[in-house]
VEXFIBA-563224 format. One line per 2 residues: number of its first residue (from 1); for each residue x, y, z of C-alpha. Coordinates in steps of 0.05 Angstrom, whole numbers, plus 32768, in hexadecimal, padded with zeros to 4 digits. Layout:
BEGIN
NUM = X,Y,Z ~ ...
***
This chain:
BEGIN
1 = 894D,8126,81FB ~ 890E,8147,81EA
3 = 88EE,817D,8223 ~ 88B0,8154,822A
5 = 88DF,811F,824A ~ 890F,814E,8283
7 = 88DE,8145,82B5 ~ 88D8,80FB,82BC
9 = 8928,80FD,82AE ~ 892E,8132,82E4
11 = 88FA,8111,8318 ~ 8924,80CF,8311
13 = 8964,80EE,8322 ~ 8946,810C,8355
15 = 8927,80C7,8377 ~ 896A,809B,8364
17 = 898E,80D1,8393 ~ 8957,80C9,83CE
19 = 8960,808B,83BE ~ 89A5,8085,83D0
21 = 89A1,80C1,840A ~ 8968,8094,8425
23 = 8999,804C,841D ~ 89D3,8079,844B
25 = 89A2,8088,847F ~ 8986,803C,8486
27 = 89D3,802C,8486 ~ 89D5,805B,84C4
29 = 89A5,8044,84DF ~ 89C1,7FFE,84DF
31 = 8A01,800F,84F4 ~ 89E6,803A,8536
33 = 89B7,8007,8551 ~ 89EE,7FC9,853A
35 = 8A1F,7FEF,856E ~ 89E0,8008,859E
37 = 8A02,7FFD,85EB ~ 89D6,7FD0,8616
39 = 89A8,7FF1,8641 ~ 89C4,803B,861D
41 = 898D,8071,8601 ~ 897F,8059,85BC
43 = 8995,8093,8584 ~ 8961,80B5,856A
45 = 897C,80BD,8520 ~ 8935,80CD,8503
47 = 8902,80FE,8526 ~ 88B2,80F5,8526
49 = 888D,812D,8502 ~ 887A,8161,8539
51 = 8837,814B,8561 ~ 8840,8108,8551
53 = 8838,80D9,8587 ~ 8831,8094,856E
55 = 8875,8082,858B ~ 887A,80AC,85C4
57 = 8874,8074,8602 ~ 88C0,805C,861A
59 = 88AE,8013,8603 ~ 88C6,802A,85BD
61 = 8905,8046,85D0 ~ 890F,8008,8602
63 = 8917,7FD2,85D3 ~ 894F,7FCD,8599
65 = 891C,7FB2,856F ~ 88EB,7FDB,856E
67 = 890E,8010,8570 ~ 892D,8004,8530
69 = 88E2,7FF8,851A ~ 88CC,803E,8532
71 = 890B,8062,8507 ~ 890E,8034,84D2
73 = 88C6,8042,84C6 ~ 88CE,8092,84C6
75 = 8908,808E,84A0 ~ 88E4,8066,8470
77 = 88A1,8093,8478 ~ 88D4,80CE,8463
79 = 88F1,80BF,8426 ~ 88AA,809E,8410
81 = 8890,80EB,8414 ~ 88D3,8106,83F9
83 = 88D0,80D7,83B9 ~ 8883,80E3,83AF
85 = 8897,812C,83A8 ~ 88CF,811E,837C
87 = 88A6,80EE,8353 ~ 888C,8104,8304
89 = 8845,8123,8305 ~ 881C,813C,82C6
91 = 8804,8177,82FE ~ 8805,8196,833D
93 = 87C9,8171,834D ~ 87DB,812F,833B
95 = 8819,8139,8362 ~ 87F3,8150,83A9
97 = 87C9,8113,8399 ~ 87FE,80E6,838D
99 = 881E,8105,83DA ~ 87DD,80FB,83FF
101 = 87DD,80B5,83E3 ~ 8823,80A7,8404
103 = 8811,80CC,843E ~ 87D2,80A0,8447
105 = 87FF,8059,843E ~ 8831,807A,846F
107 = 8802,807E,84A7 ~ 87EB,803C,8496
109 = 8824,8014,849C ~ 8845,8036,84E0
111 = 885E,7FFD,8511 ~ 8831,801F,853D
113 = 87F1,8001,8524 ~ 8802,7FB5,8522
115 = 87FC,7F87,855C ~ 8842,7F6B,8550
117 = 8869,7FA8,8542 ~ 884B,7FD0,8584
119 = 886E,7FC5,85C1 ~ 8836,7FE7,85E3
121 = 8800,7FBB,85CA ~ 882F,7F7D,85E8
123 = 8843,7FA0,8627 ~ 87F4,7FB1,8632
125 = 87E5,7F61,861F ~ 881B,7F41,8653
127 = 8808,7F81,868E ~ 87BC,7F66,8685
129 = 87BE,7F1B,8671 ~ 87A1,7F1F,8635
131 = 8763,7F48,864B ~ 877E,7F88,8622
133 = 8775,7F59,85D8 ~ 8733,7F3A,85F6
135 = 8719,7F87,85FD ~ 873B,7F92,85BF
137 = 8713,7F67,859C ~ 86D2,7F7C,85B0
139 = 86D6,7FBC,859D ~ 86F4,7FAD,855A
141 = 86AB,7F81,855A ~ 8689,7FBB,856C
143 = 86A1,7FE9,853E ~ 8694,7FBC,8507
145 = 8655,7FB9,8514 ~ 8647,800A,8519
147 = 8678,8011,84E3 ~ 86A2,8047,84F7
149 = 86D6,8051,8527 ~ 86C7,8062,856E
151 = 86F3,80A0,8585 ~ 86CA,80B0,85C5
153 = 86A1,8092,85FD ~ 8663,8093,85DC
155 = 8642,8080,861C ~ 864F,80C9,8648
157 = 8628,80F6,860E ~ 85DC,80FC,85F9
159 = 85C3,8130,85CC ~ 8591,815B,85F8
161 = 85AB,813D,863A ~ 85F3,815D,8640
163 = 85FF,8174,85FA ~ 85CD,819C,85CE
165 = 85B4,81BC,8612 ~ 85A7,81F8,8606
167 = 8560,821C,8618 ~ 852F,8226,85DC
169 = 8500,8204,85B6 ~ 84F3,81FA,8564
171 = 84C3,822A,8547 ~ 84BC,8213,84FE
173 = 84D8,81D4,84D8 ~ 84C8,81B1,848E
175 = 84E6,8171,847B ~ 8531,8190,847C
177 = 8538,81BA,84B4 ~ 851B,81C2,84F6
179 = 852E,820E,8500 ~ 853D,821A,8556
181 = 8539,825E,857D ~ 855B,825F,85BE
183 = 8541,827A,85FC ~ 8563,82BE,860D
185 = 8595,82CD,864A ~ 859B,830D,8652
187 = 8560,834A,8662 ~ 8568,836C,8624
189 = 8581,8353,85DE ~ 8591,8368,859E
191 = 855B,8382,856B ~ 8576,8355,8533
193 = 8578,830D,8546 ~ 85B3,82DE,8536
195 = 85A4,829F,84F9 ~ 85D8,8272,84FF
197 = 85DB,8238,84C0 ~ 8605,8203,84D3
199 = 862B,81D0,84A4 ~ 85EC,819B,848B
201 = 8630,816E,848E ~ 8629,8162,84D3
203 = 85FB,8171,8506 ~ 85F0,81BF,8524
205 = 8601,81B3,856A ~ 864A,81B5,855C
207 = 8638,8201,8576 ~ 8614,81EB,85B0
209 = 863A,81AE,85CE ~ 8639,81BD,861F
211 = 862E,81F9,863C ~ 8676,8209,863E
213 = 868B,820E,85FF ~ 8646,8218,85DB
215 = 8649,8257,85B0 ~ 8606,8252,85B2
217 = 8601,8269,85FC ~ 8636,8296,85F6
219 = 860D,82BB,85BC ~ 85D8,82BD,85F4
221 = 85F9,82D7,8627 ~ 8613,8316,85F0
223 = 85C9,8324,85E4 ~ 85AE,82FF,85A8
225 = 8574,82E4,8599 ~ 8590,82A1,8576
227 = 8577,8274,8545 ~ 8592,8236,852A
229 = 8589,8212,84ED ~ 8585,81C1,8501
231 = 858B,8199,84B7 ~ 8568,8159,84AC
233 = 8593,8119,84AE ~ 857A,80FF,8468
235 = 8567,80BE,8461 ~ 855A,80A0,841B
237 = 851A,80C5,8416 ~ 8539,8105,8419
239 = 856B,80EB,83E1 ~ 8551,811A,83AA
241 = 8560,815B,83D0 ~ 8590,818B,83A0
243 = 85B2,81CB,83B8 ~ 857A,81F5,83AF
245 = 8549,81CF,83DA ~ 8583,81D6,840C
247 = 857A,8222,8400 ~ 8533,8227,83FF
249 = 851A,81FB,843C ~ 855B,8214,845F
251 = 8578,825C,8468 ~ 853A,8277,843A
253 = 850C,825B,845F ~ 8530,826E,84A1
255 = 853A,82B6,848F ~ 84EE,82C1,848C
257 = 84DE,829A,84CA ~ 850C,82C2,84F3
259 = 84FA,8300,84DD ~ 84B1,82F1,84EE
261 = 84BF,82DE,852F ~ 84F4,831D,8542
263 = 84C4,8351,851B ~ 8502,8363,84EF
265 = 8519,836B,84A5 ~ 855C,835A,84AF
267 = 8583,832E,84DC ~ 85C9,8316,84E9
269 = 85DB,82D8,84C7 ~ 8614,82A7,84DA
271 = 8629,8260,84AF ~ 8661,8236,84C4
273 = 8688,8208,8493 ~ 8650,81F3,8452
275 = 8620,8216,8484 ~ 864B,8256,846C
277 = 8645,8249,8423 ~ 8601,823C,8428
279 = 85EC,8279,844C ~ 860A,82A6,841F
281 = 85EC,8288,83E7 ~ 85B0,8286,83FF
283 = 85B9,82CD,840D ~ 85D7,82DE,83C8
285 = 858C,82B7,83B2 ~ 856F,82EB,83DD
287 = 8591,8324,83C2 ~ 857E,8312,8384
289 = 8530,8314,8393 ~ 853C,835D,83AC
291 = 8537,8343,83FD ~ 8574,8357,8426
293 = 8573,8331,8456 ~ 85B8,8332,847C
295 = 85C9,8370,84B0 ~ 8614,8349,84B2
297 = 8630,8308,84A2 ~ 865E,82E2,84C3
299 = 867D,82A2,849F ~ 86A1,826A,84C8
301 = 86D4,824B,84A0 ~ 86B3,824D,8465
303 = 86BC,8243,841D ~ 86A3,8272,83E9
305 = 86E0,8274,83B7 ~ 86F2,8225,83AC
307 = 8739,8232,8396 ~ 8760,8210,83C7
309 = 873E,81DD,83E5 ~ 876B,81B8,8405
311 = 8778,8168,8405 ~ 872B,8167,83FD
313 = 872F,817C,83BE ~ 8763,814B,83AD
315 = 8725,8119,83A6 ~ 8701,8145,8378
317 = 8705,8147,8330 ~ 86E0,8137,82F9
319 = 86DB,80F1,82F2 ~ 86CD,80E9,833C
321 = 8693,8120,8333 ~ 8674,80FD,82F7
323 = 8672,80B5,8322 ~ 864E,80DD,835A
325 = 8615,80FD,8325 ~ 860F,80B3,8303
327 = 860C,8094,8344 ~ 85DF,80C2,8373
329 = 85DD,8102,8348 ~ 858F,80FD,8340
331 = 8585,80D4,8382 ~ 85A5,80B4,83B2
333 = 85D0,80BF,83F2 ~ 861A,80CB,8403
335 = 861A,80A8,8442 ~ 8634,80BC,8483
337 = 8667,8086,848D ~ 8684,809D,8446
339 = 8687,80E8,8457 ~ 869A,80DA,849F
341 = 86DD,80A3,8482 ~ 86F4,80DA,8453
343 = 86FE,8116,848A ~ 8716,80EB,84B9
345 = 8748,80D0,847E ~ 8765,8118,8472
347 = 8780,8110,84BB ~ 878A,80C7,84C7
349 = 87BD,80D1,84FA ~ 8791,80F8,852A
351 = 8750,80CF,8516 ~ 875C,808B,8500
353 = 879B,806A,850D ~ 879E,8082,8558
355 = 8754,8061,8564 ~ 876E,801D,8540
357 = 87A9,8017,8578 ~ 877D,8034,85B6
359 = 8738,8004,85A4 ~ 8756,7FC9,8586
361 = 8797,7FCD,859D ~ 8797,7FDB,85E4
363 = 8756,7FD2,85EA ~ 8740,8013,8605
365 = 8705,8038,860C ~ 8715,8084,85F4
367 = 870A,80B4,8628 ~ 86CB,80DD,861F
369 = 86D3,8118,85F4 ~ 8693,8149,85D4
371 = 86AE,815C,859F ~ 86C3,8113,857C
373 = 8682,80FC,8597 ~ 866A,8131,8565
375 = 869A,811B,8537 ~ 867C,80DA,852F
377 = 8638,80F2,8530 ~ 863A,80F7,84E7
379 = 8603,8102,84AD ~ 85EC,80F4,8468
381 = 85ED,8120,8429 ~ 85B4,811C,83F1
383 = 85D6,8107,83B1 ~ 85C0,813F,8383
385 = 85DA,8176,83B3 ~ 861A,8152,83BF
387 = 8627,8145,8375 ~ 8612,8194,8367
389 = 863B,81AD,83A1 ~ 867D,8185,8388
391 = 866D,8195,8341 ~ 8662,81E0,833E
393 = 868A,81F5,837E ~ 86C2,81C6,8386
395 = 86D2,81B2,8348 ~ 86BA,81F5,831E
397 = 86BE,8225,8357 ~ 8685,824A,8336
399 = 866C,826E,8376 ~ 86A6,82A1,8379
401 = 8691,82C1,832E ~ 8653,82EC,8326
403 = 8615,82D1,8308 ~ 8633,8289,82F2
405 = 860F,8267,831C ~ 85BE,825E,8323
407 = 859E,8250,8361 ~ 8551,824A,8372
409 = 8540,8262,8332 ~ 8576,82A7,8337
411 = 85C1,82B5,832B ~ 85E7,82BF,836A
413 = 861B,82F6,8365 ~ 863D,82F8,83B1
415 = 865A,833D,83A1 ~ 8615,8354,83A6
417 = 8612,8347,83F1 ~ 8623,8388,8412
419 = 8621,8376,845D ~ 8655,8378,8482
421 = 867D,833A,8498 ~ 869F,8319,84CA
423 = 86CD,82DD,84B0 ~ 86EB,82AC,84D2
425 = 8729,8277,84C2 ~ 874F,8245,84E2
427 = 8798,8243,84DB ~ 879C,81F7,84D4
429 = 875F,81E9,84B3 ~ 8767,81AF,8484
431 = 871D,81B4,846F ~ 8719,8204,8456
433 = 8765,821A,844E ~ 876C,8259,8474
435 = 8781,8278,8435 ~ 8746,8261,8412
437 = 870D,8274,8448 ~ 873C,82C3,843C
439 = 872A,82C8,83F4 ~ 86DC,82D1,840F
441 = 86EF,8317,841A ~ 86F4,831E,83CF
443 = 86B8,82FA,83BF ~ 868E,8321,83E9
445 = 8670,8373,83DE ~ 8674,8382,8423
447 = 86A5,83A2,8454 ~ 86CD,8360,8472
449 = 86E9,834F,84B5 ~ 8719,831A,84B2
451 = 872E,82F0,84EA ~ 8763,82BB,84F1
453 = 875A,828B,8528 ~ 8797,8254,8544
455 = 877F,820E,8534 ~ 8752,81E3,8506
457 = 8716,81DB,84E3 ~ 86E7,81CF,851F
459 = 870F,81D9,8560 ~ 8722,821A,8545
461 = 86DB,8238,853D ~ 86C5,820F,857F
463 = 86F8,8243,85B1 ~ 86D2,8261,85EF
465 = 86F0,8297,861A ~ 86EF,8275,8654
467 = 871E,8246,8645 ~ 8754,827B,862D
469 = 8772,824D,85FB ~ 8797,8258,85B9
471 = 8799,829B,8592 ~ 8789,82C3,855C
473 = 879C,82F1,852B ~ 8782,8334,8510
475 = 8794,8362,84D6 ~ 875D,839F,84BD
477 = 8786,83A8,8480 ~ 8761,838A,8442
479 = 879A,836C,8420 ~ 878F,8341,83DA
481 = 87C1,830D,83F6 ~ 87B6,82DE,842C
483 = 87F9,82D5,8443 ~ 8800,8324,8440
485 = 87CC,832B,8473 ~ 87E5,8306,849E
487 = 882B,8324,84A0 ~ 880F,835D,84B2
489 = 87DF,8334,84E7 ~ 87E2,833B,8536
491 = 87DD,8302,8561 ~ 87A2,8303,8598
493 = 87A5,82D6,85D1 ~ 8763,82AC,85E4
495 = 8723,82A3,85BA ~ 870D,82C9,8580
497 = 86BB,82CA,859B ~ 86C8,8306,85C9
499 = 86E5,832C,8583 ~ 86A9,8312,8550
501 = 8673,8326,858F ~ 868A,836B,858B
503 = 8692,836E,8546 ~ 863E,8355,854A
505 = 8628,838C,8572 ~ 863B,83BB,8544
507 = 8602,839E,851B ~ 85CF,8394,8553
509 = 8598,83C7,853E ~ 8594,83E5,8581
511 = 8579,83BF,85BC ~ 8538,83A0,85D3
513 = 8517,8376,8607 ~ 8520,8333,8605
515 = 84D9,8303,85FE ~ 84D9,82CD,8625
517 = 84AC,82A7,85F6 ~ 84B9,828C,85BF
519 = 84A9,8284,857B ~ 846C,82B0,8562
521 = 841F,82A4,8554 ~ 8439,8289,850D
523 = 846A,825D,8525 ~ 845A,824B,856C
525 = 8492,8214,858E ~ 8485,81CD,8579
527 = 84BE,81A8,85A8 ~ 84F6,81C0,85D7
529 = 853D,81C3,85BB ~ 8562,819E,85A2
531 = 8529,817F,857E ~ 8526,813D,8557
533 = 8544,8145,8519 ~ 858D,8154,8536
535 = 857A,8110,855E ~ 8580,80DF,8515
537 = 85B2,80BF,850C ~ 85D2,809E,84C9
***
């Protein structure tokens, strides 16, 4: 036996035993609902993965049948992810791929998303007459025709009517951005206003839903002056765009704007998500032509070192990078419904399958929720800056090392940036690993603050106070290891906002009077918020 053959030797011995382990328990399973006493509690010989409740109603317990169906399927959706770990891989990589794979027919194929494996889909037929398929099938119609699935009552939200309601108006926009200050609400504010950059994956007011949960209006009510960055939706026209015309008609061109209107040189900058990595390139860009422009910087689960990048980056490599330059790599679009299908893939249990059985199903209409309505709300990409962004930052994770990487003409070295910041991640983020959005603090020149927050990727960052939910954690040791830090970490209950907001003061540059008006002589308000480019859809 040579040693380039053990592992496929070893992995097979490995799934003939699961094998065998997983024929015992279907033999159990047989034998336990064979014997099953009428009208007794069916045994539960196989547990659902925590949070899961596709086969929480009674109905599933009720019947023999599908009961059986409901075990026999986890059992079966256990050993499939057992023997996909066990299976021969040439890497790591190809073996996480090979798991997300399984994971992705697993959710698939549950009982729960077929007509004739559901007993709630029949009990919900015979309690109506038929009406529940009838509904069913009209909104299957309907989402056919939009093309996505619906996850919320579309119908209760309007952008600038009860979400995006926030006071201000735009001061300056070119054909990216259409750059929004907010009114102020409070007497006096701080010197240095707040520039927030959204992700240019999805539209801004994720940060200014309803006044509740806005962290817009709660920036206003600490005593900023904010300003918001609201990207174009590109259409085919804006196809060419790269990653530096992102830079220069976005942050770059915000950072002079705002500082024209507050009478400053330096402000306090905030990205969230891509919004993140953008920002601090653009600062990095900046830095490089000698203008400092950042007082503080506070990143929002944010990538800067592409390491780890999750089940993402299981859909990244090269061959998939070189389609995307041939393709739309000099012009083009990656399309909203693409980008949109692939998040909500990474968590098909929470935003696919659940829609399938509610819609078509039952024929439901999902109650109204703000921040799926979001969700949905999706955008396009430009092809060049898509293809550049997966190329030199997924795949080559080029941003983390000094002077690889030219932007706008410059090399960008982050460790150059020497303001203080303010970092946010979410503990179940399955977009930027925790882990990952930590190693910024080792990217970066400054002094860093690093915050862990309970949650994921959006609901996470999107946490008032007054709701006093979830928790986070806090460490000020600067330890090299993730995992370190956090063993060391505290837990906080309720939002992280009040700890970044006092974190921002520190960085204020004293105190003056708010203006009621605004803009400035150069750049006078064209439209009230939200404005119209948040207002395109794809």
């Amino acid at each position: 036996m040579t040693q380039s053959s053990l592992p496929p030797l070893i992995a097979s011995d490995a799934l003939l035993a699961l094998q065998r382990e997983w024929q015992a328990k279907h033999a159990e399973l047989w034998r336990a609902m064979l014997f099953r006493a009428k009208d007794a509690p069916a045994p539960t010989l196989v547990e659902p993965p925590p949070n899961d409740r596709r086969f929480a109603h009674p109905s599933w317990g009720e019947s023999p049948l599908f009961d059986y169906l409901r075990q026999a399927y986890l059992l079966n959706a256990q050993y499939l992810m057992k023997m996909a770990s066990a299976a021969p891989a040439p890497n790591e990589k190809a073996k996480k791929r090979l798991e997300f794979a399984t994971r992705q027919l697993i959710d698939a194929i549950a009982p729960s998303n077929f007509a004739a494996t559901n007993p709630e889909f029949i009990a919900k037929a015979l309690a109506t007459q038929g009406e529940s398929i009838r509904q069913g099938i009209q909104n299957l119609i309907a989402d056919l025709a939009k093309g996505r699935i619906t996850m919320s009552d579309e119908s209760a939200f309007e952008v600038g009517r009860n979400l995006a309601v926030t006071p201000g108006a735009v001061v300056f926009e070119n054909a990216l951005i259409q750059l929004i200050q907010y009114a102020p609400l409070t007497e006096e504010v701080a010197k240095r206003p707040l520039l927030i950059v959204p992700p240019c994956i999805n539209k801004f007011y994720i940060l200014d839903l309803q006044p509740e949960n806005s962290f817009v209006r709660y920036a206003l009510t600490q005593g900023h002056t904010v300003f918001m960055i609201s990207w174009r939706n590109p259409n085919a026209e804006l196809g060419h765009l790269t990653w530096d015309d992102y830079l220069e008609q976005g942050p770059l061109a915000a950072f002079d704007v705002v500082r024209e209107i507050a009478k400053t040189d330096q402000i306090n900058a905030l990205g969230f998500c891509v919004g993140g990595t953008l920002l601090a390139s653009a600062l990095a860009v900046a830095k490089a032509r000698g203008d400092d422009v950042a007082a503080s910087l506070t990143l929002l689960t944010t990538f800067l070192d592409f390491s780890d990048t999750g089940e993402i980056g299981l859909l990244v490599d090269e061959e998939t990078v070189a389609a995307r330059e041939a393709t739309i790599g000099k012009g083009g679009l990656l399309t909203a419904k693409e980008l949109s299908a692939t998040f909500s893939m990474l968590r098909a249990n929470d935003l696919i399958w659940p829609y399938v059985v509610g819609n078509y199903l039952k024929g439901e209409t999902p109650p109204a929720f703000d921040l799926l309505y979001w969700n949905a709300d999706s955008t396009n990409l430009p092809g060049p800056f898509s293809a550049w962004y997966l190329r030199h930052l997924y795949l080559e994770n080029s941003l983390r090392t000094p002077n690889k990487l030219a932007m706008c003409g410059v090399r960008v070295d982050l460790s150059r940036l020497q303001a203080p910041a303010f970092i946010l991640a979410t503990r179940e983020d399955h977009i930027v690993p925790w882990r990952s959005a930590y190693l910024s603090r080792h990217v970066l020149g400054g002094n860093t603050t690093f915050v862990l927050g309970a949650s994921g990727h959006i609901a996470g960052v999107i946490n008032p106070p007054a709701k006093n939910k979830r928790s986070h954690w806090i460490n000020e040791a600067m330890e090299n290891d993730a995992d370190a830090w956090l063993a060391g970490a505290q837990e906080i209950p309720g939002s992280w906002w009040p700890r970044w907001s006092a974190w921002l003061a520190q960085h204020a540059g004293g105190k003056t009077r708010a203006r009621t008006r605004l803009g400035a002589k150069k750049y006078p308000p064209s439209e009230p918020a939200p404005g119209r480019y948040v207002k395109e859809r794809a």
